[in-house]
C-alpha positions as CSV (number, residue, x, y, z in Angstrom):
1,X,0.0,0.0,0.0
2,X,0.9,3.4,-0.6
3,X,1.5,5.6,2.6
4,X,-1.6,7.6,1.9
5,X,-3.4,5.1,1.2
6,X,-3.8,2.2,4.1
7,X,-5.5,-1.2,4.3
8,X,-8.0,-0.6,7.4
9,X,-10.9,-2.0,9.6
10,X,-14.8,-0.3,9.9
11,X,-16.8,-2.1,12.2
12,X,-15.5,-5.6,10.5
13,X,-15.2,-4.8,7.0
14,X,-12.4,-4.1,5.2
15,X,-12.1,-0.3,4.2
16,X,-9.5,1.6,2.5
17,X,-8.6,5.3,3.8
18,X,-6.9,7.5,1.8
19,X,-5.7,10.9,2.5
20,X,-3.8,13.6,0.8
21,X,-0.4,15.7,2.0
22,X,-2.9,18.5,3.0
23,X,-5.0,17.0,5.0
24,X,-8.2,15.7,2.6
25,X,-9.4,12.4,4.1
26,X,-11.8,9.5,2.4
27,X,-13.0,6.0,3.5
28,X,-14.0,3.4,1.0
29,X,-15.5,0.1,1.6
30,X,-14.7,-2.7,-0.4
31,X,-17.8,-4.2,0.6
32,X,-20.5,-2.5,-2.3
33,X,-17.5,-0.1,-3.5
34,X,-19.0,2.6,-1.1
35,X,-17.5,5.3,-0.2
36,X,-18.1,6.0,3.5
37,X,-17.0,9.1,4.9
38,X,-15.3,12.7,3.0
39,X,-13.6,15.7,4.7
40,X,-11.8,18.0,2.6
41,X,-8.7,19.8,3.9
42,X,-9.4,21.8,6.8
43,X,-12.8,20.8,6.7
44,X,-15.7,18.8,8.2
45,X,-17.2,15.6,7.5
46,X,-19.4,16.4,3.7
47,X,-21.3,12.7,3.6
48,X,-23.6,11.3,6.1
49,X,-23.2,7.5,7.4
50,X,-26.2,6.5,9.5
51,X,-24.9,5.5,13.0
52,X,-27.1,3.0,12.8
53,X,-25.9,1.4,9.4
54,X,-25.1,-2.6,9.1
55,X,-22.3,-4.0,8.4
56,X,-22.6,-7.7,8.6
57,X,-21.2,-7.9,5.0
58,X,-24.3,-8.6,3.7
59,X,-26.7,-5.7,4.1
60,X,-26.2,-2.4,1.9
61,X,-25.0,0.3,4.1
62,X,-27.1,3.3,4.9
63,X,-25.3,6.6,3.8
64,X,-22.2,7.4,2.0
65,X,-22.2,7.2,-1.5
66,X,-24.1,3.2,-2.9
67,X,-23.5,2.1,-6.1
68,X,-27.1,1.5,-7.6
69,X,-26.1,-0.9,-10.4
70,X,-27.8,-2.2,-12.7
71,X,-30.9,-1.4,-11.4
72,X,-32.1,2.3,-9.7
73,X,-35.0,1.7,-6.9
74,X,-37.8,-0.9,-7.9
75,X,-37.6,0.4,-11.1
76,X,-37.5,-3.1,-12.5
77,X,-37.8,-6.7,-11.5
78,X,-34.2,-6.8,-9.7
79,X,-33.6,-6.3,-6.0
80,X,-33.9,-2.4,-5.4
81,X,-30.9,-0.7,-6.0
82,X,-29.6,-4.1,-8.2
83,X,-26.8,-5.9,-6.8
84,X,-23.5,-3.6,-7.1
85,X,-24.1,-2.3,-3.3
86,X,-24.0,-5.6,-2.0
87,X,-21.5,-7.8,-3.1
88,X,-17.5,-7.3,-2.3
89,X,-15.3,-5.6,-4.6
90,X,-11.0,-5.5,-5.2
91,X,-8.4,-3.3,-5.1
92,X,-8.0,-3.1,-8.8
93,X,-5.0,-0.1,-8.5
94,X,-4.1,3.2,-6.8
95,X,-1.9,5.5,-6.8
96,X,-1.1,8.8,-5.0
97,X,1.2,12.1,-5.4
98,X,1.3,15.5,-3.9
99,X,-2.4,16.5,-4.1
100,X,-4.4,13.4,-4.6
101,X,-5.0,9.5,-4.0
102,X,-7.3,7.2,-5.6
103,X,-8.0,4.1,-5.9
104,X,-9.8,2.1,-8.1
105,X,-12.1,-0.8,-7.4
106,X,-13.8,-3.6,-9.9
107,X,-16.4,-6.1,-9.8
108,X,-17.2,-8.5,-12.2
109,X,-20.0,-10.4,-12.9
110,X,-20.7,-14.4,-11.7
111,X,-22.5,-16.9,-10.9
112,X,-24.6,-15.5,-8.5
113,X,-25.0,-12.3,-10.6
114,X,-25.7,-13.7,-14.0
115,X,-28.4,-15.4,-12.0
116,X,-30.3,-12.3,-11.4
117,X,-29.1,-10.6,-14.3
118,X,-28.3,-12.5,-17.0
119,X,-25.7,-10.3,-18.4
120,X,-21.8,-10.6,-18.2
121,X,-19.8,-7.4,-17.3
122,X,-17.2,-5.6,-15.2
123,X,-17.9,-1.8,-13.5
124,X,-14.8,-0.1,-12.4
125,X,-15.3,2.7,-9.7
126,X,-12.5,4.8,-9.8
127,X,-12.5,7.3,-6.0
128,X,-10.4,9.5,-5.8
129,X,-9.4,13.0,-3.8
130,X,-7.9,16.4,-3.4
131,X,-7.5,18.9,-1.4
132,X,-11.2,20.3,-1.7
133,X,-13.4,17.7,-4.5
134,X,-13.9,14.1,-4.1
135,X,-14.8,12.7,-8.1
136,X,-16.4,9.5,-8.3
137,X,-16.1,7.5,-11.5
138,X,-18.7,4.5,-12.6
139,X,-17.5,2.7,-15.2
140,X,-19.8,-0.2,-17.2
141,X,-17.9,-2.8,-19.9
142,X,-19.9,-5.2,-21.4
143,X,-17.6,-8.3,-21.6
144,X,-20.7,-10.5,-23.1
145,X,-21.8,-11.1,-26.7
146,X,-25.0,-9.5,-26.6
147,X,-26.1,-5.5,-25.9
148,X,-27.2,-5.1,-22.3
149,X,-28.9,-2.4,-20.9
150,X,-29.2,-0.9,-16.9
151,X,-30.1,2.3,-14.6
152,X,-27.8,3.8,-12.3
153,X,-27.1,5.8,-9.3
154,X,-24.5,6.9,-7.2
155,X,-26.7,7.1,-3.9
156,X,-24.9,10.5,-2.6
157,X,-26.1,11.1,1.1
158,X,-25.2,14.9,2.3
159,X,-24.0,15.8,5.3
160,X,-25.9,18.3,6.8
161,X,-26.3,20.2,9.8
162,X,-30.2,21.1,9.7
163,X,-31.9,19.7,6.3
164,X,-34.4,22.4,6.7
165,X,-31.9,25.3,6.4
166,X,-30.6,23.9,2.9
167,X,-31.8,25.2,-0.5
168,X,-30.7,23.1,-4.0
169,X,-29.9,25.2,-6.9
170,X,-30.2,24.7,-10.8
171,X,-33.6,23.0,-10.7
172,X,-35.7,25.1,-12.3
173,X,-37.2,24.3,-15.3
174,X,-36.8,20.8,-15.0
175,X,-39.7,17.8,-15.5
176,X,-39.2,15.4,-12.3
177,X,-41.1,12.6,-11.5
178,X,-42.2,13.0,-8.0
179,X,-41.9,9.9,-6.6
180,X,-43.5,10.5,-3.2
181,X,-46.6,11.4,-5.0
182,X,-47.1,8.1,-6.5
183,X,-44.8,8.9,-9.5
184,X,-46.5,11.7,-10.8
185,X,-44.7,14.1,-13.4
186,X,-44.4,17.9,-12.4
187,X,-42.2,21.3,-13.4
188,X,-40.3,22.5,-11.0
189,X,-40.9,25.9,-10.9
190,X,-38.8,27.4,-7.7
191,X,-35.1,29.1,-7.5
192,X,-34.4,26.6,-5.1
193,X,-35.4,23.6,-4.0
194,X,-36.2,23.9,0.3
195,X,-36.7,20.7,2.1
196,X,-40.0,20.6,4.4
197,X,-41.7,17.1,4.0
198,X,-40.8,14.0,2.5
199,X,-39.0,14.5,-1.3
200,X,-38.2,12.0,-3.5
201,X,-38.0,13.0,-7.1
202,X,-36.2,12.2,-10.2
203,X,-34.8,15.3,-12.8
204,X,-34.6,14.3,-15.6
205,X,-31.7,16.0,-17.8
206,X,-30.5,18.2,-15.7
207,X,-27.7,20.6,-15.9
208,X,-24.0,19.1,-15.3
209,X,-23.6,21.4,-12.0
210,X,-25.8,21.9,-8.7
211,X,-25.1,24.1,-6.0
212,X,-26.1,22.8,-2.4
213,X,-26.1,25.7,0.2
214,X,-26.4,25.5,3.9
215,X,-25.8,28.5,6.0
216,X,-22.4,29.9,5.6
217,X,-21.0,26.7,3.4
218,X,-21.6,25.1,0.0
219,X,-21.4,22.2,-2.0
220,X,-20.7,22.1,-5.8
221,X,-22.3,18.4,-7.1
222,X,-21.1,18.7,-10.7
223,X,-22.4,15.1,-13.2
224,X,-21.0,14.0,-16.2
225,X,-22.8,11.9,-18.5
226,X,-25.3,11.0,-15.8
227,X,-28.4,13.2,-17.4
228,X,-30.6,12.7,-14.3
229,X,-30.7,13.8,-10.6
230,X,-32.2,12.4,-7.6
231,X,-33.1,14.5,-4.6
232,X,-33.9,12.7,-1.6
233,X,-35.2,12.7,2.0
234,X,-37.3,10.5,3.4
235,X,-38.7,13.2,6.3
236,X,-40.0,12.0,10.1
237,X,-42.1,9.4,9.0
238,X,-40.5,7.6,6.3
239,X,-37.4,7.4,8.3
240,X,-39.2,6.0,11.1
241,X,-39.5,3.3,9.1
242,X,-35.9,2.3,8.4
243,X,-34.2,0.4,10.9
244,X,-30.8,1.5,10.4
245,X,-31.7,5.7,10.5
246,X,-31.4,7.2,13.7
247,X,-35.1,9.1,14.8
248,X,-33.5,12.1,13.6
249,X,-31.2,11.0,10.9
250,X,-33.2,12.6,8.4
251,X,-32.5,16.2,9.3
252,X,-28.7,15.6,8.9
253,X,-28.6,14.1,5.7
254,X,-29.8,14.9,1.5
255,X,-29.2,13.2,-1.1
256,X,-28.1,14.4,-4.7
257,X,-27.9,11.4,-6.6
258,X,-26.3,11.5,-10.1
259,X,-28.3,9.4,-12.1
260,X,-29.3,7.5,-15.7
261,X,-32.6,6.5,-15.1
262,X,-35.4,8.0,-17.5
263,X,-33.3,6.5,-20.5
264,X,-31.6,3.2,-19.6
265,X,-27.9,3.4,-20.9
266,X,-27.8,1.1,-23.4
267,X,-24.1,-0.7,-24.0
268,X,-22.8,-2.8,-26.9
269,X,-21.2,-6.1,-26.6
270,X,-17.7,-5.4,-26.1
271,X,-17.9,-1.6,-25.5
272,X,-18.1,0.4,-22.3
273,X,-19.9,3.3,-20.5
274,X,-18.7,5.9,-17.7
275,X,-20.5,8.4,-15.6
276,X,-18.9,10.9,-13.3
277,X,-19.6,12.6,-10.2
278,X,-17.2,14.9,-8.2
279,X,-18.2,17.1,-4.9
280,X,-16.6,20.4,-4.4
281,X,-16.6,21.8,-0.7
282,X,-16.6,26.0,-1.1
């Protein structure tokens, strides 16, 4: 292993931290190729783990960043969220310098996968930081003889300090399907987006750069050839339901979810897909 970047233990499972000369931290599991935890240099934590999140090496874990692969939500007849999130990935390479470490981690389809999804391929999630951006890279190669075809997400949960006092820009104008309505389709009309109930909604092409702003701090979510967006908190009651959320887990947490959903990315036999994601702290 490279100095700044170490083979660790999280509650069991095997994580990798990596951290730059100036101070930029990151923890990735290998378990669902999840990254875990971000601070910039000089900075606080940006993404929010549950402290009640499993991790039994079998359960997806709640917060960070998922891998929803090859299959967003129950948009489909897989498990929700597909497969990626719950299965154990490798080390495929890193590397390191003076500003920066990443790693990249593969998975590749088997046995157990083709049985679900009866599609060879390999995804490659390349992590990797600086001294203020982490940038998340997904990418898809079909390695079987036939076209396939998926939805994804990289499942970003925000830290935050109050949800209430946040406000999403670059919305407006946008169709969404507003999922907490039963999947209806609506405009969004506002500046900003303000979070006071329950929102779950899809954006469907939306612009390459969002700007998340809480109090005196922002976030730049910037998403390359992911044409959708996902905004999500569940509110009080929704998150009542899920086991592993704390009661008030909800108000410290959004997610902005880069996404390929409306149009299911289509991918040759023998070719290969990417989609990008990368957080700015300002």
């Amino acid at each position: 292993m490279n100095e700044q970047i170490e083979l660790a233990e999280l509650h069991g499972q095997p994580v990798l931290k990596l951290q730059t000369p100036d101070g930029a931290v990151a923890l990735v599991s290998l378990f669902g190729g999840h990254v875990l935890s971000w601070t910039p240099a000089g900075g606080n934590e940006r993404l929010y783990l549950s402290p009640k999140a499993l991790f039994d090496g079998k359960t997806a874990i709640r917060g960070g960043v998922p891998v929803c692969f090859p299959q967003f939500a129950d948009q489909g007849p897989l498990p929700k969220h597909g497969f990626a999130r719950n299965r154990l990935w490798t080390l495929a390479s890193q590397r390191a310098g003076k500003d920066y470490a990443m790693v990249n981690l593969r998975l590749e389809s088997d046995a157990d996968t083709l049985a679900l999804w009866p599609h060879p391929f390999a995804l490659e999630l390349s992590i990797s930081i600086g001294a203020d951006r982490l940038d998340m890279e997904l990418e898809v190669e079909n390695t079987g003889s036939a076209p396939l075809a998926f939805t994804a997400a990289l499942h970003t949960y925000l830290a935050v300090r109050e949800v209430e006092t946040c406000q999403v820009e670059g919305l407006r104008g946008l169709q969404y399907q507003n999922t907490a309505q039963g999947g209806s389709l609506a405009l969004e009309t506002g500046t900003e987006l303000t979070v006071e109930d329950e929102v779950d909604r899809i954006y469907y092409q939306a612009p390459p750069t969002l700007l998340l702003r809480e109090g005196h701090r922002a976030l730049g979510v910037h998403a390359e050839n992911f044409p959708d967006v996902v905004i999500w908190n569940p509110w009080e009651h929704k998150n009542a339901t899920l086991a592993d959320m704390p009661a008030d887990g909800f108000r410290r947490m959004l997610c902005i979810e880069a996404a390929a959903i409306q149009n299911p990315v289509q991918v040759e036999a023998g070719k290969s897909w990417w989609g990008r994601q990368t957080l700015v702290a300002l």
